[in-house]
N, CA, C and O atoms as CSV, one atom per row, in Angstrom:
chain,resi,resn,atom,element,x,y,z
A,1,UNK,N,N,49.221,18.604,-60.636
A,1,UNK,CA,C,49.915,17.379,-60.270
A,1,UNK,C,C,50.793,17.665,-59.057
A,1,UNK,O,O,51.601,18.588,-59.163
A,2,UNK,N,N,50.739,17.114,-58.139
A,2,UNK,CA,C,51.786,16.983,-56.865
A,2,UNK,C,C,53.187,16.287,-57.079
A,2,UNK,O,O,53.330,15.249,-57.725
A,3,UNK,N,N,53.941,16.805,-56.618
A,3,UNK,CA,C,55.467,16.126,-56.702
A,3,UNK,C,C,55.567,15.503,-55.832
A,3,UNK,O,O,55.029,16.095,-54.897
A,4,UNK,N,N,55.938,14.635,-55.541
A,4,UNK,CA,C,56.886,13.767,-54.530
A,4,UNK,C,C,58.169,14.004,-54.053
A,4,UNK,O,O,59.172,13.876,-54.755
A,5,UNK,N,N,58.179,14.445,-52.541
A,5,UNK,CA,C,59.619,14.425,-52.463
A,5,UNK,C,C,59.976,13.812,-51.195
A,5,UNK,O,O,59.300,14.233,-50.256
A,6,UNK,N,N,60.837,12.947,-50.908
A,6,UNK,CA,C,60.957,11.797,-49.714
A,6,UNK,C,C,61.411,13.549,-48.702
A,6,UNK,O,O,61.605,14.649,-49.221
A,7,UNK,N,N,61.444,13.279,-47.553
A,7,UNK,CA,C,61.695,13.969,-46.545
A,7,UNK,C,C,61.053,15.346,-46.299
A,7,UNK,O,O,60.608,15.734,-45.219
A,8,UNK,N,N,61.072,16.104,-47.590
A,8,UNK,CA,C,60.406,17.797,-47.753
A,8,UNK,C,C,58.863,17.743,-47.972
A,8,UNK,O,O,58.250,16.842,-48.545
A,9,UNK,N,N,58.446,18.659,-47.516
A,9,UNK,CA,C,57.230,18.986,-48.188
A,9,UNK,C,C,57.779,19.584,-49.667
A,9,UNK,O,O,58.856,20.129,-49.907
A,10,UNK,N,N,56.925,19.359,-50.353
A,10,UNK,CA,C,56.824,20.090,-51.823
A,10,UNK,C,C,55.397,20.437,-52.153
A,10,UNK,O,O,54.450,19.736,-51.795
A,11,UNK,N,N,55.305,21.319,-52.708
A,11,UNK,CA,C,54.458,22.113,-52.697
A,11,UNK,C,C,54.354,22.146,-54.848
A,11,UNK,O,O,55.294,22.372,-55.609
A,12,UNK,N,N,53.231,21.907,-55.136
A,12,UNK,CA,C,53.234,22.047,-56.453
A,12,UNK,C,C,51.880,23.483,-57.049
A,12,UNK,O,O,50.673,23.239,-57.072
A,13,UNK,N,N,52.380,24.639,-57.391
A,13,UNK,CA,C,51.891,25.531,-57.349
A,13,UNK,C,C,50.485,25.734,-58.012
A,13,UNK,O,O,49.607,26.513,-57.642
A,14,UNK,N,N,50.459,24.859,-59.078
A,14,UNK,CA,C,49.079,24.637,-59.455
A,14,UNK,C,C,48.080,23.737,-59.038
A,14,UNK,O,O,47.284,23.138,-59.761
A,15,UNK,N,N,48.200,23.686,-57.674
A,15,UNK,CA,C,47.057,22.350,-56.745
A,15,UNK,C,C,46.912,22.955,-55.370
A,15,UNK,O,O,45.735,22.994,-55.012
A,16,UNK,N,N,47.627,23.353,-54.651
A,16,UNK,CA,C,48.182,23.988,-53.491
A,16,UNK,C,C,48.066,22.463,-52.709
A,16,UNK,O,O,47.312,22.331,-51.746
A,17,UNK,N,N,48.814,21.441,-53.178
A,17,UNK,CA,C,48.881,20.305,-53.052
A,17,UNK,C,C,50.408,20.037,-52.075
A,17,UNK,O,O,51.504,20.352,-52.537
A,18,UNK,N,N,50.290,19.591,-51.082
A,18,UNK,CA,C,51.807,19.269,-49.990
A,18,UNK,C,C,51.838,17.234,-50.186
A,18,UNK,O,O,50.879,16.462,-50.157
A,19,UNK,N,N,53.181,16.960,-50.354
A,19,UNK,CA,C,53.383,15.654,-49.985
A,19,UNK,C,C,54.513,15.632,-49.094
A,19,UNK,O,O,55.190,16.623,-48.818
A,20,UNK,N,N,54.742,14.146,-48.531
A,20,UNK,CA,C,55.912,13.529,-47.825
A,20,UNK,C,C,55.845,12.163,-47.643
A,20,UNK,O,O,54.818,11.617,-47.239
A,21,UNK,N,N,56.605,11.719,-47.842
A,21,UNK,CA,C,56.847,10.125,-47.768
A,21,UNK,C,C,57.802,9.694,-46.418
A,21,UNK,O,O,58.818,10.152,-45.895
A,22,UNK,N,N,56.687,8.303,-46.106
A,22,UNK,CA,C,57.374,7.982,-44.805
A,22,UNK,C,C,57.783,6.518,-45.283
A,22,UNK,O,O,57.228,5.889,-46.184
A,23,UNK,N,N,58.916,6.075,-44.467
A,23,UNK,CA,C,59.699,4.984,-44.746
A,23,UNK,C,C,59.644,4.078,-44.084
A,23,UNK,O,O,59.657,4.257,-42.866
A,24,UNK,N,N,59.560,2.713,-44.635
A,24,UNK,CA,C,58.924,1.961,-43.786
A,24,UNK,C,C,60.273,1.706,-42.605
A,24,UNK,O,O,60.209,1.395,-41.416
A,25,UNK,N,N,61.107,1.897,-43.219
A,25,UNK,CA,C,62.639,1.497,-42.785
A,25,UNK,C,C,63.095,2.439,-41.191
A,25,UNK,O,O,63.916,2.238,-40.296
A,26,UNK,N,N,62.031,3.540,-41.479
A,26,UNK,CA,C,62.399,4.544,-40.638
A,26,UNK,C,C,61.580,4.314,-39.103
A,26,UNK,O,O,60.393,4.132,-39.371
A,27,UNK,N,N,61.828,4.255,-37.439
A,27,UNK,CA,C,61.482,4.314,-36.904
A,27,UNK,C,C,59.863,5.391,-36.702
A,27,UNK,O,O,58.910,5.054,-36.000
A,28,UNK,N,N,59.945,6.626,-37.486
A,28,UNK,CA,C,58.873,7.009,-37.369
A,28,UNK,C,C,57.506,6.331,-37.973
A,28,UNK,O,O,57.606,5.464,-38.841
A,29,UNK,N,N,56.387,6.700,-37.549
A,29,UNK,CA,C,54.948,6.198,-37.538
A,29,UNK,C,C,54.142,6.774,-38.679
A,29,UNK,O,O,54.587,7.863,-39.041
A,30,UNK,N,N,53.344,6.458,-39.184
A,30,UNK,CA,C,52.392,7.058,-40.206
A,30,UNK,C,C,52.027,8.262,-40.043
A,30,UNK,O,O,51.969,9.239,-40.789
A,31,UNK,N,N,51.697,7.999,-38.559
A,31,UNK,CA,C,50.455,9.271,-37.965
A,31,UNK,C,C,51.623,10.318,-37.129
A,31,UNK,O,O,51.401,11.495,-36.847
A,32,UNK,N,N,52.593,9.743,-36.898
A,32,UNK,CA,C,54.181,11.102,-36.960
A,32,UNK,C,C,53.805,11.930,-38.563
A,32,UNK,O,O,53.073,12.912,-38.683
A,33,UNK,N,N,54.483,11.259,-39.599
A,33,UNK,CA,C,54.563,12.418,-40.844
A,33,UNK,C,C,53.445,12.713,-40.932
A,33,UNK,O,O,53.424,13.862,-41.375
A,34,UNK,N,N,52.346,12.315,-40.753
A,34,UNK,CA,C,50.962,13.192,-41.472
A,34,UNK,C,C,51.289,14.604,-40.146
A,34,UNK,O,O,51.266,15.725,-40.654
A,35,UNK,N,N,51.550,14.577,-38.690
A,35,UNK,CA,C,51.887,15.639,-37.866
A,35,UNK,C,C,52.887,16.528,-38.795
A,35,UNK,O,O,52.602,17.698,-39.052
A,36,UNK,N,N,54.224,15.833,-39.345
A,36,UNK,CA,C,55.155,16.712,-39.849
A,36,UNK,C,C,54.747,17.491,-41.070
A,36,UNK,O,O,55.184,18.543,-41.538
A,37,UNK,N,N,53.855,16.736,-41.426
A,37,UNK,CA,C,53.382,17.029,-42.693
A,37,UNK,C,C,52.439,18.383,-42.822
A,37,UNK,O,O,52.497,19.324,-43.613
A,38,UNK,N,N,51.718,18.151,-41.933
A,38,UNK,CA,C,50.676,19.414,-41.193
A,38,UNK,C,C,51.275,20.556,-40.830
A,38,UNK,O,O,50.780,21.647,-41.116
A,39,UNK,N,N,52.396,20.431,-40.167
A,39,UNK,CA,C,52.945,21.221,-39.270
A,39,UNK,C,C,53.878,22.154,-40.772
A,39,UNK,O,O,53.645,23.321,-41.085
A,40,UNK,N,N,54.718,21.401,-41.342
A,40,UNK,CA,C,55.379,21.838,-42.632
A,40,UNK,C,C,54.304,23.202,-43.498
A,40,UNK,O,O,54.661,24.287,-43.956
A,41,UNK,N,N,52.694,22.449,-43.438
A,41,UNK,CA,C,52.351,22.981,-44.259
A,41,UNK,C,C,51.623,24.469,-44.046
A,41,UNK,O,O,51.432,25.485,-44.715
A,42,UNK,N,N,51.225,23.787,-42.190
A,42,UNK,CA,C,50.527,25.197,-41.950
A,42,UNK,C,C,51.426,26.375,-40.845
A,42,UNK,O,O,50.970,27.417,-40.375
A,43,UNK,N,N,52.398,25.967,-40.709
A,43,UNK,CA,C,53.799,26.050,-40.023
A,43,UNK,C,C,52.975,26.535,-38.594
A,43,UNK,O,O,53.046,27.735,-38.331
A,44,UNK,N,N,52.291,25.760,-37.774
A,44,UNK,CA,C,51.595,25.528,-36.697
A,44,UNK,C,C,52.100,23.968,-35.666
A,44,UNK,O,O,51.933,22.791,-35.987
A,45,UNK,N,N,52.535,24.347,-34.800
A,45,UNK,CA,C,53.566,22.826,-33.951
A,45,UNK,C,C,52.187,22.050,-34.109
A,45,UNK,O,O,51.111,22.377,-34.609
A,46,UNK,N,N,52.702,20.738,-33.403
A,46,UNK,CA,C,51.512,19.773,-33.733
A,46,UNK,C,C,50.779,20.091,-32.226
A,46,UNK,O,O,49.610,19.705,-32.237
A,47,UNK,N,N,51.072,20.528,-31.306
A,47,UNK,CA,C,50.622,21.089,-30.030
A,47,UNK,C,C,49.839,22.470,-30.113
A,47,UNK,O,O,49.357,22.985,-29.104
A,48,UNK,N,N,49.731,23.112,-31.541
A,48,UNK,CA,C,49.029,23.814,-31.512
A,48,UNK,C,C,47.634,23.624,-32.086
A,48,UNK,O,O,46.794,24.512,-32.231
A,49,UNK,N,N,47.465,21.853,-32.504
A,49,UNK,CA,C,46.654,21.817,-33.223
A,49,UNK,C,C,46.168,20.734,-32.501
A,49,UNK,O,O,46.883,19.959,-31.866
A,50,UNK,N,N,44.547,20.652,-32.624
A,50,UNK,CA,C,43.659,19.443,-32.002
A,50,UNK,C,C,44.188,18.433,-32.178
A,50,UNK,O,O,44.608,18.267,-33.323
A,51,UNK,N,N,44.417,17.308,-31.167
A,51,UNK,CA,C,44.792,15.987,-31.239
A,51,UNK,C,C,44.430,15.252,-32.507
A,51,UNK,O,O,43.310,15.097,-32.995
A,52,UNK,N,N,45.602,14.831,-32.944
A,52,UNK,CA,C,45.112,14.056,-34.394
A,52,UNK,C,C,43.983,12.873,-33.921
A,52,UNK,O,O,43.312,12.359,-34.815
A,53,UNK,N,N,43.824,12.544,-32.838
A,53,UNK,CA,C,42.665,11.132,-32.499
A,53,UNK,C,C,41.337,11.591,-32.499
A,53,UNK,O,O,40.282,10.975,-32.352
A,54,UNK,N,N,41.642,13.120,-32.744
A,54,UNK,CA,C,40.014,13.647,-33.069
A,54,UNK,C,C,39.598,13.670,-34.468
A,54,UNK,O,O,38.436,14.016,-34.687
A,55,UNK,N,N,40.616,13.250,-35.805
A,55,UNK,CA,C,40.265,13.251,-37.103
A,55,UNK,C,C,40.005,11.609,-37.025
A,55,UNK,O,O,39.005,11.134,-37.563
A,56,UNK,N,N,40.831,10.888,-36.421
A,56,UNK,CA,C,41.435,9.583,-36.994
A,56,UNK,C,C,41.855,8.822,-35.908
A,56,UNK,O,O,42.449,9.209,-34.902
A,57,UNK,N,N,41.458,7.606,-36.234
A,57,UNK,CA,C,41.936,6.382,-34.839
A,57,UNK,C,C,43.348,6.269,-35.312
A,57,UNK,O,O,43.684,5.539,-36.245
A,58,UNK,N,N,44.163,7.030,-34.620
A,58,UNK,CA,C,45.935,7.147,-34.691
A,58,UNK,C,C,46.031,5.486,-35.180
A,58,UNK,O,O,46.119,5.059,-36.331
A,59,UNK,N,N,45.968,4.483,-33.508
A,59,UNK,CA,C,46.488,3.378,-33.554
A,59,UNK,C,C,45.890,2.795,-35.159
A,59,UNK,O,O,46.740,2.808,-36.050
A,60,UNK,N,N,44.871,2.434,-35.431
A,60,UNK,CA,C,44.485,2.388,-36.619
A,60,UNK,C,C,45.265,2.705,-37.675
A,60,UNK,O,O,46.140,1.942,-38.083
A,61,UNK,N,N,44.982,3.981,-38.260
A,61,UNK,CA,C,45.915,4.110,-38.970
A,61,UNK,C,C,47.267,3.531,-38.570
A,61,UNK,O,O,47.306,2.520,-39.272
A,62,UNK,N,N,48.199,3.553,-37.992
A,62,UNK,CA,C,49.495,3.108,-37.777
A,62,UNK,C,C,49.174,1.715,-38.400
A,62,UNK,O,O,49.557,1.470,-39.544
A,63,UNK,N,N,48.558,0.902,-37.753
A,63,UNK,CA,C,47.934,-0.279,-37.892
A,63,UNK,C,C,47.634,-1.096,-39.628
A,63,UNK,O,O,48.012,-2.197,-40.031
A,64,UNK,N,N,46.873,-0.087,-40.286
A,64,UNK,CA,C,46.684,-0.231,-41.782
A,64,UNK,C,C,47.882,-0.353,-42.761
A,64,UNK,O,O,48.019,-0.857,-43.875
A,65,UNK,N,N,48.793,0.392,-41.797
A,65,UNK,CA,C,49.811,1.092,-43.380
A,65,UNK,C,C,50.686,0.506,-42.773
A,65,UNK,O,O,51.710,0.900,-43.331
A,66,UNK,N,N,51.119,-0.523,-41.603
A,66,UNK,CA,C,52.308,-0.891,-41.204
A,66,UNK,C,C,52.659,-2.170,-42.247
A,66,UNK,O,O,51.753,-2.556,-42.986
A,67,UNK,N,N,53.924,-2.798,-42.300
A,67,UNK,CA,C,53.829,-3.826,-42.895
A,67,UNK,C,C,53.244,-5.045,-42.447
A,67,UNK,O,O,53.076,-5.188,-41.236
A,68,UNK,N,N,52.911,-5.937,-43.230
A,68,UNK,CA,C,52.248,-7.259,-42.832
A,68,UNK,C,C,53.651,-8.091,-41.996
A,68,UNK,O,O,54.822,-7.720,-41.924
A,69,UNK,N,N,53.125,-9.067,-41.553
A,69,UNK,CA,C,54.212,-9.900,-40.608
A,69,UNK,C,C,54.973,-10.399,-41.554
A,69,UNK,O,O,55.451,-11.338,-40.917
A,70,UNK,N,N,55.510,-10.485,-42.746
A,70,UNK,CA,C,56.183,-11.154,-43.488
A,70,UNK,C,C,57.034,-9.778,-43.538
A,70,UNK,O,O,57.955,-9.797,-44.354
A,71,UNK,N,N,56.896,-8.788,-42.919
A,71,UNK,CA,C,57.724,-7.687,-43.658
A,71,UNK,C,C,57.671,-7.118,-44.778
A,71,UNK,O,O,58.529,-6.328,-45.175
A,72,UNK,N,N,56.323,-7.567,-45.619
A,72,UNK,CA,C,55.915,-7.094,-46.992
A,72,UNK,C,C,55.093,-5.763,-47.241
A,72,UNK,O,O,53.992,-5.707,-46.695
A,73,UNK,N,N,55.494,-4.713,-47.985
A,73,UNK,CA,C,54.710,-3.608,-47.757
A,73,UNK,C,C,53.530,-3.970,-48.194
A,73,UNK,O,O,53.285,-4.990,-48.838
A,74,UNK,N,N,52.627,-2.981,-47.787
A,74,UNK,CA,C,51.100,-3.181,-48.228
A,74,UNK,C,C,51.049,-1.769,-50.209
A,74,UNK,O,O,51.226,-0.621,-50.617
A,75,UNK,N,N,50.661,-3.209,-50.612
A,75,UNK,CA,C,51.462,-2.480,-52.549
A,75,UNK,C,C,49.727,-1.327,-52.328
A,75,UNK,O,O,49.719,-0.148,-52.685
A,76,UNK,N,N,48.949,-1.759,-51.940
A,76,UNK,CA,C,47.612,-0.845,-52.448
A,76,UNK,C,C,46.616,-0.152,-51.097
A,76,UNK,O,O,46.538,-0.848,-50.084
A,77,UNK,N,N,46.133,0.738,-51.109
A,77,UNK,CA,C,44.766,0.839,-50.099
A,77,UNK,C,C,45.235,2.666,-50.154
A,77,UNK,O,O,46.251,3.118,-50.682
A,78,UNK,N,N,44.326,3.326,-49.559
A,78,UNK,CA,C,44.394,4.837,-49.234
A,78,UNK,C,C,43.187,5.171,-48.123
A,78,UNK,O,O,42.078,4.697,-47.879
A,79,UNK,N,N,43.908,6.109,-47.656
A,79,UNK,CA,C,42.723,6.419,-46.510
A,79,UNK,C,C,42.907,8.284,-46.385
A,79,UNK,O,O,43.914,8.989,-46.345
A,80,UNK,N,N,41.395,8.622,-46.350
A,80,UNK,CA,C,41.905,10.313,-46.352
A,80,UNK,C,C,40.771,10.842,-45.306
A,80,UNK,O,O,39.604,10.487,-45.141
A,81,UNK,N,N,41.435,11.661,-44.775
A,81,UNK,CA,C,40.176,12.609,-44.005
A,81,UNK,C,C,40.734,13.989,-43.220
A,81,UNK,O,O,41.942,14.219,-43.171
A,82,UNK,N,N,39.892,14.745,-42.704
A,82,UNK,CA,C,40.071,15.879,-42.344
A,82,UNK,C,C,40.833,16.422,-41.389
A,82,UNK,O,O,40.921,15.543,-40.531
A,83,UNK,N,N,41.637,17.675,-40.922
A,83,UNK,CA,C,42.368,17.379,-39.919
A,83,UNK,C,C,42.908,18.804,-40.067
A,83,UNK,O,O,43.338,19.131,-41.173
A,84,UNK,N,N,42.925,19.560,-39.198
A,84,UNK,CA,C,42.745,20.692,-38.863
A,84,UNK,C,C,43.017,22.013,-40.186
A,84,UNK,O,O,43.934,22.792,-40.445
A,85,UNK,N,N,41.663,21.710,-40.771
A,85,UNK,CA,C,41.348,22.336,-41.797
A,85,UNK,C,C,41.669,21.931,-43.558
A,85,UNK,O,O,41.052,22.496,-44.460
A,86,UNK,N,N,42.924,20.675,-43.854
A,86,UNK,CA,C,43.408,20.015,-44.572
A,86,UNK,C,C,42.830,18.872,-44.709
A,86,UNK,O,O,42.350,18.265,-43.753
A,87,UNK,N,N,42.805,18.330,-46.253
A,87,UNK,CA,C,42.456,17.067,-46.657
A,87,UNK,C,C,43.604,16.331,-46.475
A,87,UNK,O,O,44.602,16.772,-47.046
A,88,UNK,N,N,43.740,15.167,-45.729
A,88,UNK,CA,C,44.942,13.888,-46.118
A,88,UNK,C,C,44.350,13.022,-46.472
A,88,UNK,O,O,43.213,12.589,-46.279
A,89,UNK,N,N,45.578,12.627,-47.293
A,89,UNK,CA,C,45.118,11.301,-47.833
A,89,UNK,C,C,46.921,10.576,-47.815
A,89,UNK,O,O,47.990,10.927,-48.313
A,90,UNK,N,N,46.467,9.440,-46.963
A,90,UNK,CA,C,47.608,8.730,-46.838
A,90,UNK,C,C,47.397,7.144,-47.684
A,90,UNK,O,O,46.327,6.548,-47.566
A,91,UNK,N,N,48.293,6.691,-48.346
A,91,UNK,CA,C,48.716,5.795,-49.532
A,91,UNK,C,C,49.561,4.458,-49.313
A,91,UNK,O,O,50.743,4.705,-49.553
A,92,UNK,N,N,49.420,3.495,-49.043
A,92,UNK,CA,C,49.935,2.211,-48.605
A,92,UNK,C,C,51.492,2.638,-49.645
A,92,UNK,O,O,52.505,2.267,-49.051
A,93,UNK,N,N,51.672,3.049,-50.473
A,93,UNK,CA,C,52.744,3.096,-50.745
A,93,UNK,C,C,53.827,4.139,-50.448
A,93,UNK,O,O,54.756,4.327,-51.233
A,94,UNK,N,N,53.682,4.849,-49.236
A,94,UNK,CA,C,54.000,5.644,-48.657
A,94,UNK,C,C,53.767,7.090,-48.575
A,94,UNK,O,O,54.074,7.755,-47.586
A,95,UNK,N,N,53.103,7.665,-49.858
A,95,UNK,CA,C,52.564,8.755,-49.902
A,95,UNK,C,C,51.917,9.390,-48.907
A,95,UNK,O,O,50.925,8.761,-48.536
A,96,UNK,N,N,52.145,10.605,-48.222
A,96,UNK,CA,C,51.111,11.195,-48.088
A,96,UNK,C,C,50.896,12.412,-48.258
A,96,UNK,O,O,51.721,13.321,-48.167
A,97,UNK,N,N,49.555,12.502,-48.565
A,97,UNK,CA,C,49.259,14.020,-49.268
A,97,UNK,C,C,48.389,15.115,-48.611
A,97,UNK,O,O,47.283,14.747,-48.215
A,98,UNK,N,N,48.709,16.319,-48.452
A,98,UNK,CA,C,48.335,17.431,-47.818
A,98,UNK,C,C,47.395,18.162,-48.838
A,98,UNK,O,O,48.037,18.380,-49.866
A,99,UNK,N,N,46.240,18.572,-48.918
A,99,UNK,CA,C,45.325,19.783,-49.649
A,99,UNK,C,C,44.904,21.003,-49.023
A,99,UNK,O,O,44.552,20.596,-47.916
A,100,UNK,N,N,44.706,22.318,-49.034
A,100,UNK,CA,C,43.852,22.513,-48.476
A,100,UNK,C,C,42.391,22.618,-48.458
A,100,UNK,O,O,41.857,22.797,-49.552
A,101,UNK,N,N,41.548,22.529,-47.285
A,101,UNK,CA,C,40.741,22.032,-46.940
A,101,UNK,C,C,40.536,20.862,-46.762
A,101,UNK,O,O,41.172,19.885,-47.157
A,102,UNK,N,N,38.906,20.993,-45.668
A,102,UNK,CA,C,38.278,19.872,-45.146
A,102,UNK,C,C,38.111,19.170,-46.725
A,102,UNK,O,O,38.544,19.691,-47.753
A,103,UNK,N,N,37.291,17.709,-46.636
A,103,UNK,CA,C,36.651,16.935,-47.707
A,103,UNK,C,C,35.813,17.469,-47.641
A,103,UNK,O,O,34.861,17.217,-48.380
């Protein structure tokens, strides 16, 4: 089981499972924490690693998980894929989750 922890990576020892939660409240972007998130996990800058627009249409993603024009979060959806050697999977409810390995 993975823990949740808003700001840290956490690391749950029986999964080799990383999360972080991004806020909708917070100026940063989706496709920012999945970078921080990466970077946390494989302690590699995000400049050392292939452009995230080579896993994933950045704007897109940003796009999916932002709120709707009413300002209402999006309560359901997930999207996961590969990214320099890690599974993500990012969670309309702010989750996102680090594995290692590709899918």
């Amino acid at each position: 089981m993975t823990r949740e922890v808003r700001e840290n990576v956490a690391s749950d020892t029986g999964t080799d499972a990383y999360s972080r939660e991004f806020d909708w409240n917070d100026d940063r972007s989706v496709s920012a924490v999945v970078l921080e998130a990466i970077e946390a996990v494989s302690g590699r800058a995000p400049t050392d690693l292939s452009p995230l627009h080579t896993a994933v249409d950045v704007d897109a993603l940003n796009r999916l998980f932002e709120p709707r024009t009413s300002d209402e979060k999006r309560a359901t959806g997930t999207l996961s894929f590969p990214y320099a050697g890690y599974h993500v999977t990012v969670h309309a409810d702010g989750l996102v989750v680090v594995t290692d390995g590709d899918i």
